[in-house]
C-alpha positions as CSV (number, residue, x, y, z in Angstrom):
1,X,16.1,-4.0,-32.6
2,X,14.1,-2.6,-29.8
3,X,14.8,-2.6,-26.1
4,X,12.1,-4.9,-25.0
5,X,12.8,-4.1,-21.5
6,X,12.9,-0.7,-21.9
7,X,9.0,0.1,-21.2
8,X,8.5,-2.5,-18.4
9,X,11.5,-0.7,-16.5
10,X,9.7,2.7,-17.0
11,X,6.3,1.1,-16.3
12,X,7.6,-0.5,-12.5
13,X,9.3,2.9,-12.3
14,X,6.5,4.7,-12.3
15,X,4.4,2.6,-10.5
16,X,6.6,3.0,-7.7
17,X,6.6,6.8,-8.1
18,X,3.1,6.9,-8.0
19,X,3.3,4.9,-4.8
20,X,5.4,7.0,-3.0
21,X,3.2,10.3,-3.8
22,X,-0.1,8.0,-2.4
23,X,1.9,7.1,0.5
24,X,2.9,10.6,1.1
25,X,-0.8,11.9,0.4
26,X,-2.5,9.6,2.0
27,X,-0.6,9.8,5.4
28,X,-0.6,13.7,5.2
29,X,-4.3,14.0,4.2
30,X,-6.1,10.9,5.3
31,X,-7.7,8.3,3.2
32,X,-11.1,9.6,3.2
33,X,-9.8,12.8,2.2
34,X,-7.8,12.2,-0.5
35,X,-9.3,11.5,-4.1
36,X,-7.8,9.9,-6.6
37,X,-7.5,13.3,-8.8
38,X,-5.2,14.3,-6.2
39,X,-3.3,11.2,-5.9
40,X,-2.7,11.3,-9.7
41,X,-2.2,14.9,-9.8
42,X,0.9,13.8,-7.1
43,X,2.5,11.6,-9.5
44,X,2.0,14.3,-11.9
45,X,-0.7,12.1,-14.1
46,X,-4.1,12.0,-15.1
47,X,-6.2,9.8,-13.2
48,X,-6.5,7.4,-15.9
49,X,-3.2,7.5,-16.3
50,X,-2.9,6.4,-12.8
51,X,-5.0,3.7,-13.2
52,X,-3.4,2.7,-15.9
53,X,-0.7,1.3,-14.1
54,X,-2.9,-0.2,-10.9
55,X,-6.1,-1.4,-12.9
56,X,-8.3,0.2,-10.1
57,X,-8.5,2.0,-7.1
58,X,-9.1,-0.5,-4.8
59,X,-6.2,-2.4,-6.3
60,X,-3.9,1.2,-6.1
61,X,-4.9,1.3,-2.4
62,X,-3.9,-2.3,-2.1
63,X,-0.6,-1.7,-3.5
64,X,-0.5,1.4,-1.0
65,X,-0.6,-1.0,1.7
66,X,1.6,-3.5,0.4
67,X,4.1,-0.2,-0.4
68,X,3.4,1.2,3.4
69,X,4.5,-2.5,5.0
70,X,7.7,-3.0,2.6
71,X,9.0,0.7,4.0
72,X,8.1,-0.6,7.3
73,X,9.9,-3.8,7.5
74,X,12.5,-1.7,6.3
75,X,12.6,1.2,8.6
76,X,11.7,-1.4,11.3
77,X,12.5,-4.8,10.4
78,X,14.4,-6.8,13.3
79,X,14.9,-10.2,13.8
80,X,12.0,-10.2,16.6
81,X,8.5,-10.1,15.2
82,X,7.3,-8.8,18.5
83,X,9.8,-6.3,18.4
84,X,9.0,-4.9,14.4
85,X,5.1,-5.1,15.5
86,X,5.9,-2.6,18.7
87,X,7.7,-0.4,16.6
88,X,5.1,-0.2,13.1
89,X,2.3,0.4,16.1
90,X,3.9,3.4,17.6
91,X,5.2,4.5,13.7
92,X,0.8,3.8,13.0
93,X,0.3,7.1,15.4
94,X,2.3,9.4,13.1
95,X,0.3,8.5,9.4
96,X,-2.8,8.1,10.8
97,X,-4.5,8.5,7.2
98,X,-2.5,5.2,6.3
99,X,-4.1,3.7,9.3
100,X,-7.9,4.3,8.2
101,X,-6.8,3.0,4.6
102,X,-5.7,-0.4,6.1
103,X,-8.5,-0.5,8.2
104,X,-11.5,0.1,5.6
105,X,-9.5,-2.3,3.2
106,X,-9.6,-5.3,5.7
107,X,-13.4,-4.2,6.8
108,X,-14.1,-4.7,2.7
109,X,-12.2,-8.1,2.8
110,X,-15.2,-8.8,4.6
111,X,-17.6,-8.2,2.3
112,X,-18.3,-10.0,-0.7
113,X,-17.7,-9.0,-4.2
114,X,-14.3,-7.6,-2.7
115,X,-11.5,-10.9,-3.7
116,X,-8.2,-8.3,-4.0
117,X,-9.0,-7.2,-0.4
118,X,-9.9,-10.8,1.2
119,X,-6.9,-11.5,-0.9
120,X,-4.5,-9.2,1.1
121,X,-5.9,-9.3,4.8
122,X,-6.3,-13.5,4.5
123,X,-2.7,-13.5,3.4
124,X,-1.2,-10.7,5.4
125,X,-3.0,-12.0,8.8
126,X,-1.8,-15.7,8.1
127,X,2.2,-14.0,7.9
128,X,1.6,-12.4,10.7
129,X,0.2,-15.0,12.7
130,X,3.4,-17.1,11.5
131,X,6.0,-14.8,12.4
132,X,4.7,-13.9,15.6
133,X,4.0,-17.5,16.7
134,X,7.5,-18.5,15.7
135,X,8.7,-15.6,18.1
């Protein structure tokens, strides 16, 4: 009998190597100057292939952002809110590109027809407004 698992495991593997390569291209070359050809030819895929595992670009960049904040909580993550906020902001200087990504995906949360990106700036504004008022 087949390992059932076995694709699943590759598939989040991957996913997560193709995040690391956006994250690395992005902050290097800027979100408006990075395509997704190049972002697929990173993880060493075709850009369908790429978007095979994502669905679509808006919801790569998405998980992007979701990627960028995990590695910061992680690089940063205190127990003082105010304290991981300082520290991300003054991190935000050196991947500038990652910056501009996160701001033209909460500018689109704005707009309609966009419910991924309303998605992520209604919920990642409400945890921020929790931990830092519990600080």
């Amino acid at each position: 009998m087949a390992n059932s698992r076995g694709p699943y495991a590759k598939g989040v593997a991957k996913r997560a190597e193709i995040l690391r390569a956006a994250l690395e291209v992005i902050a290097r070359h800027g979100y408006r100057k990075t395509s997704t050809r190049e972002l697929a030819a990173a993880a060493g895929l075709s850009e369908a292939g790429m978007l095979h595992y994502f669905g679509s670009k808006e919801q790569l960049f998405e998980a992007v952002l979701r990627a960028r904040d995990e590695a910061d909580m992680t690089r940063f993550g205190t127990a003082d809110p105010i304290d991981n906020l300082t520290a991300i902001v003054r991190h935000n200087r050196s991947v500038p590109g990652l910056v501009q990504l996160y701001s033209t995906l909460v500018a689109a949360a704005l707009e309609e027809g966009h419910p991924a990106a309303r998605e992520f700036a209604t919920v990642r504004f409400a945890d921020l407004r929790e931990s830092l008022a519990a600080a």
